[in-house]
Each structure stands twice: as structure tokens, then as C-alpha cells.
C-alpha positions in Angstrom: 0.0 0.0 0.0 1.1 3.5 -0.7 2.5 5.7 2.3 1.7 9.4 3.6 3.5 10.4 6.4 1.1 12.7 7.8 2.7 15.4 10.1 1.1 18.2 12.5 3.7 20.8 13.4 4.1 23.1 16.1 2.5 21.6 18.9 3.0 23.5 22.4 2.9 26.8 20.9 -0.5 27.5 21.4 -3.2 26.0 23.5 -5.4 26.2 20.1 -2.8 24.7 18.6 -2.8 21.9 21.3 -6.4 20.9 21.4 -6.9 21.2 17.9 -4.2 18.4 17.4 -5.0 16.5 20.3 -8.4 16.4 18.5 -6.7 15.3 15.5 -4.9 12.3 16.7 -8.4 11.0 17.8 -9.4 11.1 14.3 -6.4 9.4 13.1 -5.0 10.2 10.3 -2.2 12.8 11.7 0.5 9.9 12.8 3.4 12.3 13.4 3.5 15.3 15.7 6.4 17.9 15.8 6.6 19.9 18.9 8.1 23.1 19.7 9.8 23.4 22.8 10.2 26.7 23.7 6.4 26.9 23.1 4.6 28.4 26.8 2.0 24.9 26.7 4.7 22.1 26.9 3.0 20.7 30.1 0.0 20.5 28.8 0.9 19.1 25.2 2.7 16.5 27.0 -0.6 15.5 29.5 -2.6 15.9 26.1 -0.6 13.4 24.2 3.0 12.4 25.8 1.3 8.5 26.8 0.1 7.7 23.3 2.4 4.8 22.0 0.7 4.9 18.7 1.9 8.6 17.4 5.6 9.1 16.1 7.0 13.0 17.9 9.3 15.2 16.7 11.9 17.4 18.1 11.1 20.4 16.3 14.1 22.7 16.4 13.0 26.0 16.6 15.2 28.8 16.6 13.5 32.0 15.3 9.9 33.5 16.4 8.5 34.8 13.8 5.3 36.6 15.1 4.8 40.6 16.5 2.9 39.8 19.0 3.8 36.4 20.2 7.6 35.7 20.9 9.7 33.0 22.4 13.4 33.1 23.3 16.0 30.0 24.1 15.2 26.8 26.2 19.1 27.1 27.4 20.1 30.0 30.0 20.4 33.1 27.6 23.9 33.7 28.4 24.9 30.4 26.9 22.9 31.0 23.7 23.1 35.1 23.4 24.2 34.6 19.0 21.0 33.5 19.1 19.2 36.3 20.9 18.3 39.7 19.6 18.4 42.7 22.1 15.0 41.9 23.7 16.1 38.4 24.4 13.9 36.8 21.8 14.7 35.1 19.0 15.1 36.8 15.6 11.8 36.7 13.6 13.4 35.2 10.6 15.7 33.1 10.1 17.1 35.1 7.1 18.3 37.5 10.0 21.2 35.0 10.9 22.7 36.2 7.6 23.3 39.9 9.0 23.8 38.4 13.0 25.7 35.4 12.3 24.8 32.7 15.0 27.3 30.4 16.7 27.3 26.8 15.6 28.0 25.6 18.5 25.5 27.8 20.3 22.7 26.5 18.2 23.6 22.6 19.4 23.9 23.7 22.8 20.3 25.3 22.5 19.4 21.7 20.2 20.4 19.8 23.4 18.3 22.2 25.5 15.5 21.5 23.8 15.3 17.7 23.0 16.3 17.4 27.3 12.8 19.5 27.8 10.7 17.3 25.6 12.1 14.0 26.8 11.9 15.7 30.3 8.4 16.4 29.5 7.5 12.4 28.8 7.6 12.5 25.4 9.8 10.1 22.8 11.0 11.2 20.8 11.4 10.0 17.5 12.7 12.2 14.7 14.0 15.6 14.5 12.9 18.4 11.9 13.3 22.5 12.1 10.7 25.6 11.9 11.6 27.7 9.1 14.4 26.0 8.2 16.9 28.4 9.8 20.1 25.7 8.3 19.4 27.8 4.9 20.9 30.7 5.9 23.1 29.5 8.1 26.4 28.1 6.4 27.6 24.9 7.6 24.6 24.2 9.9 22.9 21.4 7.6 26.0 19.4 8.3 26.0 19.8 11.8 22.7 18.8 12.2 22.7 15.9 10.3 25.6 14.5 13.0 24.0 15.9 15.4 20.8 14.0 14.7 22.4 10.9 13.8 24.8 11.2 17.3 20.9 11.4 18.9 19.6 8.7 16.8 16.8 10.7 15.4 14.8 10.2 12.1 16.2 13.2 9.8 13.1 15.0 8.3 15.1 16.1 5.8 15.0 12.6 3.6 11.6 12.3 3.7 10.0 15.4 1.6 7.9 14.4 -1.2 4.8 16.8 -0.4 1.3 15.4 -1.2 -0.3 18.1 -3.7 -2.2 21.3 -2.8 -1.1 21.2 0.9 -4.5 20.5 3.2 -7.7 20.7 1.2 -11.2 22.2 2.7 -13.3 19.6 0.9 -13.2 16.1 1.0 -13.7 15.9 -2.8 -10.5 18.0 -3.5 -8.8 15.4 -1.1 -9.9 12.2 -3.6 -9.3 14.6 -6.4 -6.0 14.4 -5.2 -5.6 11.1 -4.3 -6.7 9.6 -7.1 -4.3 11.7 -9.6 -0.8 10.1 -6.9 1.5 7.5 -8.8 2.5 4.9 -6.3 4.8 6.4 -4.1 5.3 8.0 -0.7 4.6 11.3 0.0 4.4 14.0 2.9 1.8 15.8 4.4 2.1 19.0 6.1 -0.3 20.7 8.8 -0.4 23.0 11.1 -4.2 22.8 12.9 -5.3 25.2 15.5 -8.7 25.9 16.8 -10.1 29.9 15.6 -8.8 31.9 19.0 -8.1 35.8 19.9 -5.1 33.9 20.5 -4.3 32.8 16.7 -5.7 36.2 15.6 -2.1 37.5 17.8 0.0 35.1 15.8 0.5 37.5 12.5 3.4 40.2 11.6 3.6 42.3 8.4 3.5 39.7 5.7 0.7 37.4 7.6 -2.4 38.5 8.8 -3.4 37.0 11.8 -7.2 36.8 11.2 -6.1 35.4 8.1 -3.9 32.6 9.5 -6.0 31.9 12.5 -8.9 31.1 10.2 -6.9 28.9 7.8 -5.5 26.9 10.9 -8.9 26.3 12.2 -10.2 25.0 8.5 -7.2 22.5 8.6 -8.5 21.6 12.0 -12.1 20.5 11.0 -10.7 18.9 8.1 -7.9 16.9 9.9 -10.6 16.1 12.7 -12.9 14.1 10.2 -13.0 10.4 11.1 -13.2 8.7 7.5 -9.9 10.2 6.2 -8.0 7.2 6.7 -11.0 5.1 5.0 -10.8 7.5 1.8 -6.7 7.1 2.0 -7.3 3.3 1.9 -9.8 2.8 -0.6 -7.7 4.7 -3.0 -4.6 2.7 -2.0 -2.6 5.0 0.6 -2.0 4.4 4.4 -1.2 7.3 6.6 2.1 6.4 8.5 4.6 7.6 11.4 8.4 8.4 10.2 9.8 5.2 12.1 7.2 3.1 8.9 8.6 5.1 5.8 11.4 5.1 3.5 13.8 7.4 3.4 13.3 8.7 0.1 16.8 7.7 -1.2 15.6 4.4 -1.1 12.2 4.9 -2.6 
């Protein structure tokens, strides 16, 4: 049968962000959950979810903050990590920023380390390791070291595993057969970020996002996500939603 690895990222950012997937794994076609440490709902992600065996969680390195109104800073004590920091003690917005403040390699693994200690801390295992906003694009020589740092870890690297289903998360279950039906045999990767409509998604926006905007789109990929015959479409037209530690790297593919 045909794979989808079916991911919901940023988990622990947001408590709309945290019921909203919670709700998702009940309907269960999301099979892999990425979670952001530095996020202010870690305690309650991890009573939410941390005891389900049957869902594959990722480290989700996060190293920029990229809202006005919402920010985070480092898991590690500030004064280990201050490359990483802008004057407020937050992270930079965007990761393109590291161009004009270069970061410290070795800063970045020390706040890597941080992190992952949380989250396993926290109850969870976990299982593979991927980044928010792929900071390692701007940031020469990072990629490397993050590829030995995840394999020193033994962590699933996200990286090998990007073959994106289509269209992104569709609003209508047709558009999702459509979609489906068009697939050649292969594996592919689904990307999500649900979270329930909140004043508190509404805060999540900056000059090129609009928070009304992005809080309502989240919520849309929640009802969808939270529909219970998804995985009985996906298997009637030949696909099975799967965790990281069940795909293929897609070298081998």
C-alpha cells in the first residue's frame, strides 16, 4: 500500500494549537506530531498526548519566532545561547536575519540539546527531528551539523523524507480524492499546522501574515484533519497514513 506520512507541526505553541491536534490524533490520520519546545503549553501538550504509543513525535528545532505579538526566546540559560538572541532576548523573527547576525554553531547545538532534554523531560519520545523555518538555509555549515547531530541522537532526519502530497490541506473532502486519485504509487508527505479559531491565533501575524487570516486557515485544517473517515478515503484509494519510524527514506524509494 502507498504511504503518507502525515505530520502536524508546532504543537506547544499555542493552547489552540494543542487541542486542535489533540483532536486530530483522535481522528487518526495525523500519525506524526512535531513539537516546539520553547512553546509556553509544553505541560500541557505532553498531559494531552506524551502517553500515546501509537503517534511518532518530533523534536522540532525552533530557533527563530517569527510573530509581532507572540515571541519566544531560548530553552538554554540566555547567556549560553546570546548569537541567538536579539536585544530583547527573543529570538530573531526570521531566520534570514542570521545572515546579517551570524549565530554560533556551537551555540545552536547547545540550545538543540536544551530543547530535546525538555521534551524528553516532558515524557515525550522522541522519535525524529525536523526544524521551523528551516533556519540551516541561511546559516552556512549548519545542515552538516545537524545531520551528526541528529544521527549522534539517533533521530529520524526529516530532511530525507520530503515528497509533499499536492495542494497542501484541502477544505473539501472531494479535492482530497481529487487528489488522491491523480498520486502515482509512491510515498509522500503531508504538512499541517491545525489550531482551533482563538483571539489567541488572531495574535499570531506580523507584516507579511495576517493574523485573522492565519488563525482562520488553521482552524479549516483543524475540521478537516478532525474528520474520522480520512483514513478510509486514504485506503480505498490505496494509501495508508504512516509515522516516520514506517517510511522510507526517500533515497531508497
Amino acid at each position: 500500500m502507498k504511504r503518507i506520512i502525515t505530520r502536524a507541526d508546532d504543537y506547544a505553541s499555542s493552547r489552540s494549537a494543542n487541542i486542535a491536534i489533540a483532536r486530530t490524533i483522535e481522528a487518526g490520520f495525523i500519525k506524526n506530531v512535531s513539537i516546539m519546545t520553547p512553546g509556553p503549553y509544553l505541560a500541557e501538550a505532553a498531559q494531552l498526548l506524551a502517553h500515546r504509543k501509537d503517534i511518532c513525535f518530533g523534536f522540532h528545532m525552533t530557533l527563530n519566532a517569527e510573530w509581532d505579538n507572540v515571541r519566544w526566546g531560548p530553552v538554554a540559560v540566555k547567556e549560553q545561547v546570546p548569537s541567538l538572541v536579539d536585544q530583547a532576548g527573543y529570538f530573531y523573527q526570521h531566520p534570514s536575519l542570521f545572515q546579517h547576525h551570524p549565530p554560533s554553531l556551537e551555540e545552536i547545538l547547545t540550545e538543540c540539546d536544551a530543547q530535546l532534554d525538555k521534551l524528553t523531560a516532558a515524557g515525550f519520545n522522541i522519535s525524529y527531528a525536523d526544524s521551523h523555518m528551516l533556519p540551516e538555509r541561511f546559516i552556512p555549515g549548519l545542515q552538516q551539523e545537524l545531520d551528526r547531530w541528529m544521527e549522534a541522537k539517533g533521530l529520524i532526519n526529516h530532511r530525507y523524507y520530503y515528497n509533499f502530497f499536492p495542494g497542501g490541506v484541502p477544505s473539501e473532502i472531494e479535492s482530497f480524492e481529487r487528489v488522491l486519485g491523480s498520486l502515482s504509487d509512491d510515498q509522500y508527505f503531508f504538512l499541517s499546522h491545525p489550531a482551533l479559531y482563538s483571539e489567541e491565533m488572531v495574535q499570531c501575524g506580523n507584516a507579511e501574515v495576517d493574523g485573522e487570516e492565519l488563525a482562520r486557515g488553521r482552524d479549516q485544517e483543524a475540521s478537516f484533519l478532525t474528520r474520522k473517515d480520512l483514513n478510509e478515503i486514504s485506503e480505498r484509494r490505496g494509501f495508508r497514513a504512516v509515522r516516520y519510524d514506517e517510511a522510507v527514506p526517500m533515497s531508497d524509494v
